[in-house]
Residue frames as a rotation matrix with the C-alpha (Angstrom) as fourth column:
UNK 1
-0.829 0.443 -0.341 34.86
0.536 0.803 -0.260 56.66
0.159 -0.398 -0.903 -32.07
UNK 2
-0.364 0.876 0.316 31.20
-0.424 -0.458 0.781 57.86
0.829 0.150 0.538 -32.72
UNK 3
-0.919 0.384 0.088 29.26
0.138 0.525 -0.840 57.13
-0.369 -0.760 -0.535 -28.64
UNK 4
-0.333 0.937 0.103 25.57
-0.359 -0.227 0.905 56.74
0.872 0.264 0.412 -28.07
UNK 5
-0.474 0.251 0.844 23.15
-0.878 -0.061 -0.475 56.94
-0.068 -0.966 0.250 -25.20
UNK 6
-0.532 0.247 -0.810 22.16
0.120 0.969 0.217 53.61
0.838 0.019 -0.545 -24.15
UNK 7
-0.708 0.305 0.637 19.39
-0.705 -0.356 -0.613 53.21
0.039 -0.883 0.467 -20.80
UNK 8
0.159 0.986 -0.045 16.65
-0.987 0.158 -0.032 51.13
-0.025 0.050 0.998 -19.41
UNK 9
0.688 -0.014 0.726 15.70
-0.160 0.972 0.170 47.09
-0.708 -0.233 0.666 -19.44
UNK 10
0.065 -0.451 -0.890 18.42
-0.887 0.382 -0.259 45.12
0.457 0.806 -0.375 -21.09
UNK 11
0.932 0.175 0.317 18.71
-0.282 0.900 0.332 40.79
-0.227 -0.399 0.888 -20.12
UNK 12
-0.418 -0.892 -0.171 21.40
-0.894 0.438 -0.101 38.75
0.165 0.111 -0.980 -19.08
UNK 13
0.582 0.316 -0.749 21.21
-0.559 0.825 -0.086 35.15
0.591 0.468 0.657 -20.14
UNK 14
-0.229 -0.671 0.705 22.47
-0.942 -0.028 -0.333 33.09
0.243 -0.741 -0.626 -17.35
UNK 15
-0.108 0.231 -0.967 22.77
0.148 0.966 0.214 29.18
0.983 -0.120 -0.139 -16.19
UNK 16
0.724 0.652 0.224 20.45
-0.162 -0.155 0.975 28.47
0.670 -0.742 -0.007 -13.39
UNK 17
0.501 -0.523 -0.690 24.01
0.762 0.644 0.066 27.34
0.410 -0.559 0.721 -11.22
UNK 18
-0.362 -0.793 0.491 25.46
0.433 -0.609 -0.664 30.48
0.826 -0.028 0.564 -11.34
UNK 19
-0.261 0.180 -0.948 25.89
0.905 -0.296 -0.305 32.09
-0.336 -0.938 -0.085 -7.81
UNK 20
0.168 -0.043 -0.985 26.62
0.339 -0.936 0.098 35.42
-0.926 -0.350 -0.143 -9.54
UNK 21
0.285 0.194 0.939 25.15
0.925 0.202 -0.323 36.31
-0.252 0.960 -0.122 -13.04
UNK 22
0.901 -0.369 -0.227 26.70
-0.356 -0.929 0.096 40.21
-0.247 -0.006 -0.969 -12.47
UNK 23
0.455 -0.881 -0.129 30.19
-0.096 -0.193 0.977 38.48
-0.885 -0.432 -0.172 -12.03
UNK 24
0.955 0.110 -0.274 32.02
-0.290 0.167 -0.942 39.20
-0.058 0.980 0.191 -14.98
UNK 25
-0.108 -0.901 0.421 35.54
-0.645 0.385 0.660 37.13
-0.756 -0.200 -0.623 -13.97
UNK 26
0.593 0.234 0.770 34.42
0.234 0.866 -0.443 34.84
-0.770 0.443 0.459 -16.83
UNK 27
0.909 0.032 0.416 34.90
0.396 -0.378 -0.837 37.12
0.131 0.925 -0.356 -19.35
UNK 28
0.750 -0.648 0.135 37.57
-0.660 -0.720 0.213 38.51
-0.041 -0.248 -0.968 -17.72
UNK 29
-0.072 -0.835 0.546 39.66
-0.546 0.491 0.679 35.26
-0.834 -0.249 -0.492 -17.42
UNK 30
0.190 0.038 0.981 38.28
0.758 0.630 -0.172 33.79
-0.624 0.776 0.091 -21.19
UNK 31
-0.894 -0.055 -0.445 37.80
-0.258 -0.749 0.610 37.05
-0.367 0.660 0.655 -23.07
UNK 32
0.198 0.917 0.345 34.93
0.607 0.162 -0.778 37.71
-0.770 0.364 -0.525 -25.47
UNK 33
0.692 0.511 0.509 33.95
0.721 -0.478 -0.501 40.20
-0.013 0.714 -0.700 -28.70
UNK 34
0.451 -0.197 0.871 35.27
0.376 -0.843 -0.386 42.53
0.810 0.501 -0.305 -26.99
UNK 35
0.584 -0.476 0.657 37.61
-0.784 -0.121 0.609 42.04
-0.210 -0.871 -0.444 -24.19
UNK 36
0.062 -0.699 -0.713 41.04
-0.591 0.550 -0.590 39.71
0.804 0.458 -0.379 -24.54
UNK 37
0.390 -0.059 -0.919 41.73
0.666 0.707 0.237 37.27
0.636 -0.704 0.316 -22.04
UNK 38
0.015 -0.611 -0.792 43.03
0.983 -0.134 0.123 38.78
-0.181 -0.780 0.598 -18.74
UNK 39
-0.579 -0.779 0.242 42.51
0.786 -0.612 -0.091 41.86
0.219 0.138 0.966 -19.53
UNK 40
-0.906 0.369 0.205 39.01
-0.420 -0.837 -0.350 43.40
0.042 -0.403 0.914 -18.69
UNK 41
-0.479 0.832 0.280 35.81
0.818 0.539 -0.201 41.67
-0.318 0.132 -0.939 -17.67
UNK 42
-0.870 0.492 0.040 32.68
-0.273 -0.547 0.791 42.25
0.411 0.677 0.611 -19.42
UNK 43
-0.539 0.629 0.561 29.11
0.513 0.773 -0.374 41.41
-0.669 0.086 -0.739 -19.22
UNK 44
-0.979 -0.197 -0.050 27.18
-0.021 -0.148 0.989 40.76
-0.202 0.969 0.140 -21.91
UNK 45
-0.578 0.799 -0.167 23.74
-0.116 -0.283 -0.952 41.88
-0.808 -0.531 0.256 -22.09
UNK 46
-0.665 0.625 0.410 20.86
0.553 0.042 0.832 41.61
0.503 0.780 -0.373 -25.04
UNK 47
-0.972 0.146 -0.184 18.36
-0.143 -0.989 -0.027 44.43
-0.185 0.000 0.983 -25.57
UNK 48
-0.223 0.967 -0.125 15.41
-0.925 -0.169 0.342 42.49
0.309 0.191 0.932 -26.44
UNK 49
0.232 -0.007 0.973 14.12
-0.601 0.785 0.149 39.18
-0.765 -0.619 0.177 -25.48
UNK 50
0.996 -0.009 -0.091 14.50
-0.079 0.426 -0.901 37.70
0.047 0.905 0.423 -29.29
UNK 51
0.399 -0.910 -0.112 18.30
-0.641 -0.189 -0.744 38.58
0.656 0.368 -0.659 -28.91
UNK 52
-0.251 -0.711 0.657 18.89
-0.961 0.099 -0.260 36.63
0.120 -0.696 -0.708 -25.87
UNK 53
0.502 0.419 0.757 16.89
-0.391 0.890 -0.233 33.81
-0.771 -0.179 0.611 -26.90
UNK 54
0.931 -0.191 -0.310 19.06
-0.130 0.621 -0.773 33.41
0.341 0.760 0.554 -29.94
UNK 55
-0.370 -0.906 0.203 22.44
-0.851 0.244 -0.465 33.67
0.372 -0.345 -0.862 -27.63
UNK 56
0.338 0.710 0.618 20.41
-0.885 0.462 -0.048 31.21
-0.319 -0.531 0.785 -26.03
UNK 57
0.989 0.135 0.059 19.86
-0.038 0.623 -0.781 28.83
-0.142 0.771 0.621 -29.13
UNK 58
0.665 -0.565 -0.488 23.80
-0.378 0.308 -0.873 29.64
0.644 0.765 -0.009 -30.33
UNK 59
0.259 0.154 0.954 24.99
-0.966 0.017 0.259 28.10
0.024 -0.988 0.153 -27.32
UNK 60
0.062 0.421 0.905 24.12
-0.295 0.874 -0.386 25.09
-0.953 -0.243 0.179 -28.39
UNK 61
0.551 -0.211 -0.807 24.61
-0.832 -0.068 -0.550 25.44
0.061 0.975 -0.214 -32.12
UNK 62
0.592 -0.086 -0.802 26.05
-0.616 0.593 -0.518 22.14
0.520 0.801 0.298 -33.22
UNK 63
-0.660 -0.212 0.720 26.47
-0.741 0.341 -0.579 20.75
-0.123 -0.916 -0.382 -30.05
UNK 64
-0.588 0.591 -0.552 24.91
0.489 0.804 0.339 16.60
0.644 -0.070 -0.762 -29.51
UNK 65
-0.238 0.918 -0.316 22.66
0.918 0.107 -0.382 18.33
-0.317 -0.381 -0.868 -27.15
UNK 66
-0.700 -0.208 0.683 20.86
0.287 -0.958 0.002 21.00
0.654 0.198 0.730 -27.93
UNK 67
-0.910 0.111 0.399 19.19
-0.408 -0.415 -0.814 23.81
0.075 -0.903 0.423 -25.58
UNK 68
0.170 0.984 -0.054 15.67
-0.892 0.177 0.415 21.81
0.418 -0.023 0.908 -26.17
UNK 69
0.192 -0.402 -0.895 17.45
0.088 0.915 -0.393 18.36
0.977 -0.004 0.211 -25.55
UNK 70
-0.834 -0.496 0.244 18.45
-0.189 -0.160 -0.969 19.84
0.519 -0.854 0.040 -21.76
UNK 71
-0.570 0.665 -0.482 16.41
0.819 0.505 -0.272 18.91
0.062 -0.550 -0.833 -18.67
UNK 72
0.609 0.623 0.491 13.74
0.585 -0.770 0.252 21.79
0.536 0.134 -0.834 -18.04
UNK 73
0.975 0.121 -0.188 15.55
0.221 -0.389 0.894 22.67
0.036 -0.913 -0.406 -14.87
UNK 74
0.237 -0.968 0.079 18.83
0.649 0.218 0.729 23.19
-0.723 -0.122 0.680 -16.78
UNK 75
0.077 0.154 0.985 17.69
0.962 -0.273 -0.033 25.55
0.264 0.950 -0.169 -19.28
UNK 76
-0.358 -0.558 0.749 18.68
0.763 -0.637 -0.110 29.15
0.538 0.532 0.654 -19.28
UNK 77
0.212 0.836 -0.506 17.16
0.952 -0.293 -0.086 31.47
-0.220 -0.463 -0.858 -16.99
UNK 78
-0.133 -0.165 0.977 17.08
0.392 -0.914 -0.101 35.50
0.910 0.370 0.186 -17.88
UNK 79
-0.527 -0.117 -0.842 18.02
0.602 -0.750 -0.273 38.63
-0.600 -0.651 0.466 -15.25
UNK 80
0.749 0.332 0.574 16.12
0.556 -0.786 -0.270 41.57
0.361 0.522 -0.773 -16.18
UNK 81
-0.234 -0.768 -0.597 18.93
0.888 -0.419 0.190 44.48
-0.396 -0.485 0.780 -15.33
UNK 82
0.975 0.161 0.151 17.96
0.199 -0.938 -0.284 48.70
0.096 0.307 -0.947 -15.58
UNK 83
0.054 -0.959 0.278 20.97
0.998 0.056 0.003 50.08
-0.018 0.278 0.961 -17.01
UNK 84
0.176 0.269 -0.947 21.40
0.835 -0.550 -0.001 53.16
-0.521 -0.790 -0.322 -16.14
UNK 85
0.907 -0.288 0.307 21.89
0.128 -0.506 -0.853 56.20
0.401 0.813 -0.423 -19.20
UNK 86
-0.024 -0.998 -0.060 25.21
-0.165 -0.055 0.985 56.01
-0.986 0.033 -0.164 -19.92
UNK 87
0.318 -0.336 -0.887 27.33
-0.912 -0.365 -0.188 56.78
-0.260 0.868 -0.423 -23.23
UNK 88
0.427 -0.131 0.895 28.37
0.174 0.983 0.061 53.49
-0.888 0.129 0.442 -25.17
UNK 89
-0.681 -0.530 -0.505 30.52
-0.443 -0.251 0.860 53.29
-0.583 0.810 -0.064 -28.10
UNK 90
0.269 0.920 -0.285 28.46
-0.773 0.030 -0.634 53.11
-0.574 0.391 0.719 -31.10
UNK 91
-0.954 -0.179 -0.240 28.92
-0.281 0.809 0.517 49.59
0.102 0.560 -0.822 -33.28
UNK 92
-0.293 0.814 0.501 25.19
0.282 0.574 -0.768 49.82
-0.914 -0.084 -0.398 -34.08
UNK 93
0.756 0.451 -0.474 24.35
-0.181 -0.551 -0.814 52.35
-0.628 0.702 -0.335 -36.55
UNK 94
0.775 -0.563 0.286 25.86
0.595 0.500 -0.629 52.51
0.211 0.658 0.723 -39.62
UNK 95
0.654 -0.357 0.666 28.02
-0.306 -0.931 -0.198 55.64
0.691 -0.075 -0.719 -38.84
UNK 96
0.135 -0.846 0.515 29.45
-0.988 -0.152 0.011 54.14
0.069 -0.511 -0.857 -36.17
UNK 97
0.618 -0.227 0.753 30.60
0.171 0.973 0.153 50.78
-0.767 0.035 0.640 -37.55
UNK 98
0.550 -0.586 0.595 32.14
0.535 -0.300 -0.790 53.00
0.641 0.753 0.148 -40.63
UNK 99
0.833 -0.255 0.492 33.61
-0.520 -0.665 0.536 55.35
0.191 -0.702 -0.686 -37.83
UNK 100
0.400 -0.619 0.676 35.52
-0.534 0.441 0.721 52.18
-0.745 -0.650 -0.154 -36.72
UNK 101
-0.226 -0.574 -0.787 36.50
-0.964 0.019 0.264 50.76
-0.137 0.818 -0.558 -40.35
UNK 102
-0.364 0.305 0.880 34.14
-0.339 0.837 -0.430 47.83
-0.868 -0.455 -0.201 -39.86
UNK 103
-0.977 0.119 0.176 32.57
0.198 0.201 0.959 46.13
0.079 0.972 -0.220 -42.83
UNK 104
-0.629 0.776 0.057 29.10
-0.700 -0.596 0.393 47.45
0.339 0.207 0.918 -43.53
UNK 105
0.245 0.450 -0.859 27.73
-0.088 0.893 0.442 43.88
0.965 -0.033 0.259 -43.10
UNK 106
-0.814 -0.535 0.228 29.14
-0.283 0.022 -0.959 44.21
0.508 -0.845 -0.169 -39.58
UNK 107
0.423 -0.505 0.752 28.79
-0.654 0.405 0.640 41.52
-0.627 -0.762 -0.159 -37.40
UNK 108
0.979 0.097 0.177 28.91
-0.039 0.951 -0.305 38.81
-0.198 0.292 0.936 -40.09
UNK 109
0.639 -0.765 0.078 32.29
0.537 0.373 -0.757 37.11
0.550 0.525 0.649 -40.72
UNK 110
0.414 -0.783 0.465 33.78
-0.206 -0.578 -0.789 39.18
0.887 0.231 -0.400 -38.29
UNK 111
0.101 -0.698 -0.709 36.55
0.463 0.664 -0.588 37.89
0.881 -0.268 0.390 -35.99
UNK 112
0.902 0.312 -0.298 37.13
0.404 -0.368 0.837 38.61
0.152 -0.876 -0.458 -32.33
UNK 113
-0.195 -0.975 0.108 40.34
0.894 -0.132 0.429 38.98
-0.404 0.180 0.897 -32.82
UNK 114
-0.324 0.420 0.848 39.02
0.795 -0.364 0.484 42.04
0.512 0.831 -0.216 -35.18
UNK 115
0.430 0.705 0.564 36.87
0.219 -0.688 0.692 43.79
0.876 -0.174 -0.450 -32.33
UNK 116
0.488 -0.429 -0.760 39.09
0.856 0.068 0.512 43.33
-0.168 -0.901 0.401 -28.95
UNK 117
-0.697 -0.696 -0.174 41.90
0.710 -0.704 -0.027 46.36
-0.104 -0.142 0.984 -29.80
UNK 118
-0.481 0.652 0.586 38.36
0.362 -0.461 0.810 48.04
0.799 0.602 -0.014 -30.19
UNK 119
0.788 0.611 -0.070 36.85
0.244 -0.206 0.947 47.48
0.565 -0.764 -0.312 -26.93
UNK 120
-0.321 -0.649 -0.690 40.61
0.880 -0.473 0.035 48.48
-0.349 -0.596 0.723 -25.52
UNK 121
-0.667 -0.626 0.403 39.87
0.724 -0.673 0.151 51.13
0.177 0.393 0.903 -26.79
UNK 122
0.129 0.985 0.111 36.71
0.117 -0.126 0.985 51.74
0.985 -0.114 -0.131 -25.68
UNK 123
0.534 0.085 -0.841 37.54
0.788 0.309 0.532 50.46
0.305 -0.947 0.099 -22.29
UNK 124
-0.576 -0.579 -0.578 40.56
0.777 -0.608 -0.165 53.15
-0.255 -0.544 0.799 -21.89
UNK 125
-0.663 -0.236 0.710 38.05
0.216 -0.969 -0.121 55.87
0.716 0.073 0.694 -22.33
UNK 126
-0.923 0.376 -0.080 36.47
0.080 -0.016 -0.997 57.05
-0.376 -0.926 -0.016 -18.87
UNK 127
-0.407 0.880 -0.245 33.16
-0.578 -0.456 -0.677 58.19
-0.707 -0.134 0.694 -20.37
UNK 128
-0.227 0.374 -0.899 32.22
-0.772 0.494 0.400 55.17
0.593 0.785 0.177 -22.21
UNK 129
0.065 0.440 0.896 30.14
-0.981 0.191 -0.023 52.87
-0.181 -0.878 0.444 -19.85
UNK 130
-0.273 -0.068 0.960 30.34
0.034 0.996 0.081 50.24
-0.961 0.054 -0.270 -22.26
UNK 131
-0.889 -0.296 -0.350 30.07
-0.321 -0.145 0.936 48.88
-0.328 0.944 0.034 -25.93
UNK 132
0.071 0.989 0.128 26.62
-0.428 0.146 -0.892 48.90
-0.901 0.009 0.434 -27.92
UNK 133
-0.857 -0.507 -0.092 26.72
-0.255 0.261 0.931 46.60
-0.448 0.822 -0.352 -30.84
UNK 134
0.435 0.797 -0.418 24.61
-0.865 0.499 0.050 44.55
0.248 0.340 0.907 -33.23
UNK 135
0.485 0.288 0.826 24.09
-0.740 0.638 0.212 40.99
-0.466 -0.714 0.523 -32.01
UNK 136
-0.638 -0.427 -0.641 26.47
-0.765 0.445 0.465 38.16
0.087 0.787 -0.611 -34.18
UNK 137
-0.634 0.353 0.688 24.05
-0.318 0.693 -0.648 35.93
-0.705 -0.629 -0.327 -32.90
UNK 138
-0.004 0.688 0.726 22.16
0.502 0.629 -0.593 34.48
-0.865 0.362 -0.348 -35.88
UNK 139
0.016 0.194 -0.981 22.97
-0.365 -0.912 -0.186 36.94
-0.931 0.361 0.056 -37.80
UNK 140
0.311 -0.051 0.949 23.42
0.654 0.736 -0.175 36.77
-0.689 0.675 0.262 -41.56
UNK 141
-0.292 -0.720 0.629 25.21
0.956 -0.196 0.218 39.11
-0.034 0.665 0.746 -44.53
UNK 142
-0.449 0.569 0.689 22.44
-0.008 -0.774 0.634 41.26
0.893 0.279 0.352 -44.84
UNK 143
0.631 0.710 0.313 20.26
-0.237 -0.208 0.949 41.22
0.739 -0.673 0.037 -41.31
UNK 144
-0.841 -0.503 -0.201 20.79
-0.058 0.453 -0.889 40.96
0.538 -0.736 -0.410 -37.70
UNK 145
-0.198 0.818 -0.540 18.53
0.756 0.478 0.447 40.37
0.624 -0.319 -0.713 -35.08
UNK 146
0.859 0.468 0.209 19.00
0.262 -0.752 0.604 43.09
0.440 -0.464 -0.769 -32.64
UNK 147
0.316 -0.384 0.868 20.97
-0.445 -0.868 -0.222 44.54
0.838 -0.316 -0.445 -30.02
UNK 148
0.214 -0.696 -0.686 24.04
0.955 0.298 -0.005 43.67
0.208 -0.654 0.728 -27.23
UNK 149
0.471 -0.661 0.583 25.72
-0.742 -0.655 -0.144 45.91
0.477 -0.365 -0.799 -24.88
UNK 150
0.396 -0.492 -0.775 28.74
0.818 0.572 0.055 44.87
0.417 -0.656 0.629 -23.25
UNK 151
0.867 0.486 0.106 28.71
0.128 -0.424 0.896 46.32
0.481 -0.764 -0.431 -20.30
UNK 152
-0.091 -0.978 0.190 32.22
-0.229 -0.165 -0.959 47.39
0.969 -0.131 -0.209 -18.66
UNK 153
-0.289 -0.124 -0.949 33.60
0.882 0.350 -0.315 45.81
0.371 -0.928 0.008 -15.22
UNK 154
-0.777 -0.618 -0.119 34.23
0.617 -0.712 -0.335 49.54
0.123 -0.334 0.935 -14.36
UNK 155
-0.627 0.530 0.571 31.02
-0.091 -0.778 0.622 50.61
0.774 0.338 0.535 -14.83
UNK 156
-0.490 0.560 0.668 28.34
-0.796 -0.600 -0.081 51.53
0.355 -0.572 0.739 -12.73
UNK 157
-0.838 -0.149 0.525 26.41
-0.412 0.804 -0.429 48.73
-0.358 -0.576 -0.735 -10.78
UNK 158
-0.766 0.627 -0.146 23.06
-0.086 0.126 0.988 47.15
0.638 0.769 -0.042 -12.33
UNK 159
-0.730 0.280 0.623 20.37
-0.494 0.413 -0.765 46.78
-0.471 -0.867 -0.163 -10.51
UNK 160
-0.989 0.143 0.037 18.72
0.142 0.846 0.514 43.79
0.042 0.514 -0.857 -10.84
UNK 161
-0.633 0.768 -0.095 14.97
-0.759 -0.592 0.272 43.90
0.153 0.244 0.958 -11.71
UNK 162
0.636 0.383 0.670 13.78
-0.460 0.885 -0.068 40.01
-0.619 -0.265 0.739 -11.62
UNK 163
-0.814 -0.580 -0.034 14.85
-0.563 0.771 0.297 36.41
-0.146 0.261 -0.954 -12.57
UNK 164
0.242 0.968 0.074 12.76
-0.903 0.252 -0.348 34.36
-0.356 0.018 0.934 -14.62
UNK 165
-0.210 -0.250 0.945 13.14
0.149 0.947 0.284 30.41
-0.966 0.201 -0.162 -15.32
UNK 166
-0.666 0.279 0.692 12.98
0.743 0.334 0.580 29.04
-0.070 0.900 -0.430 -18.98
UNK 167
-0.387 0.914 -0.123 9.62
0.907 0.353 -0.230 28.67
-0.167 -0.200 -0.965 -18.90
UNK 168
0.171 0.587 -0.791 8.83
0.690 -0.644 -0.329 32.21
-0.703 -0.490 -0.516 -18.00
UNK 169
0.118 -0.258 -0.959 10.98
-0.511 -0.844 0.165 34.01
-0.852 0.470 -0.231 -20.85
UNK 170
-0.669 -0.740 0.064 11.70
-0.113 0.186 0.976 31.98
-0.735 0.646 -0.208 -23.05
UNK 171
-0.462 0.475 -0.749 9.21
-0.887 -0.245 0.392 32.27
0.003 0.845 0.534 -26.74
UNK 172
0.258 0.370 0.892 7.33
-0.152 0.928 -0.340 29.33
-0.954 -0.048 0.296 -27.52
UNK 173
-0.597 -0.797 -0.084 8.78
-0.355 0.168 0.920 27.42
-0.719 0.579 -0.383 -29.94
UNK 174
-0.934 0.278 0.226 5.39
0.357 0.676 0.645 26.00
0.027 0.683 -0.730 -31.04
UNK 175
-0.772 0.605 -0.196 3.00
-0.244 -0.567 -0.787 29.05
-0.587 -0.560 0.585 -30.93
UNK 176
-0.100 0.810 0.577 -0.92
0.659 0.489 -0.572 27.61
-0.746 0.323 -0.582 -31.90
């Protein structure tokens, strides 16, 4: 397993209801990428705004409503969180996506089922803070969009930075 240093602004995408956009019992009781059910919460973070507006967008992916179709005041708001430098396993570069026996093309086509006995593994070493990946979010054979960390329960607290509505983060969809 090949780490890298990870630090600085990263966004969590979050529905304006939640009490607690830190709390990662979701993930812990559904699973994700990279955590099985019941077995270690996560949270999942995006590195740029472009990445978290397309978790945003796949949300909603072939859903009758989509995330434009929602009331304003139901639409997505973003945390800004300062992650502190810490080591992450590496599932960005190529090196470490061959390290792990991923397909070059890594994320596309690839299965959670696939990356979970990964992040155990990740998770059972102390000095990994959390997992740094490329984004599956839109992705496509040949491109991705950017950067995810998923962020271990165990790790260090975030501290939040601000909370912006929609409105405030989210791209314009119809720039002049």
């Amino acid at each position: 397993m090949k780490a890298i240093v990870r630090s600085g602004d990263y966004f969590r995408v979050f529905k304006p209801g939640w009490s607690d956009p830190l709390d990662p019992s979701y993930s812990l009781e559904r699973g994700g990428r990279w955590n099985a059910p019941h077995t270690f919460g996560v949270l999942y973070l995006n590195a740029t705004y472009a990445v978290a507006a397309a978790n945003a967008r796949r949300r909603h992916a072939g859903r009758a409503i989509g995330l434009f179709d929602l009331k304003p005041d139901r639409r997505p708001h973003l945390l800004t969180l300062d992650v502190p430098r810490s080591l992450a396993l590496d599932v960005v570069t190529d090196a470490g996506i061959a390290a792990l026996d991923l397909p070059a093309n890594y994320p596309w086509r690839v299965a959670h089922a696939r990356c979970r006995p990964i992040g155990k593994n990740a998770y059972a070493q102390r000095r990994l803070r959390g997992i740094a990946c490329r984004s599956a979010a839109e992705c496509t054979a040949t491109d991705w969009i950017g950067e995810e960390l998923a962020w271990f329960d165990r790790s260090p607290l975030l501290v939040e930075r601000s909370r912006r509505s929609f409105e405030q983060w989210y791209p314009d969809p119809h720039p002049a």
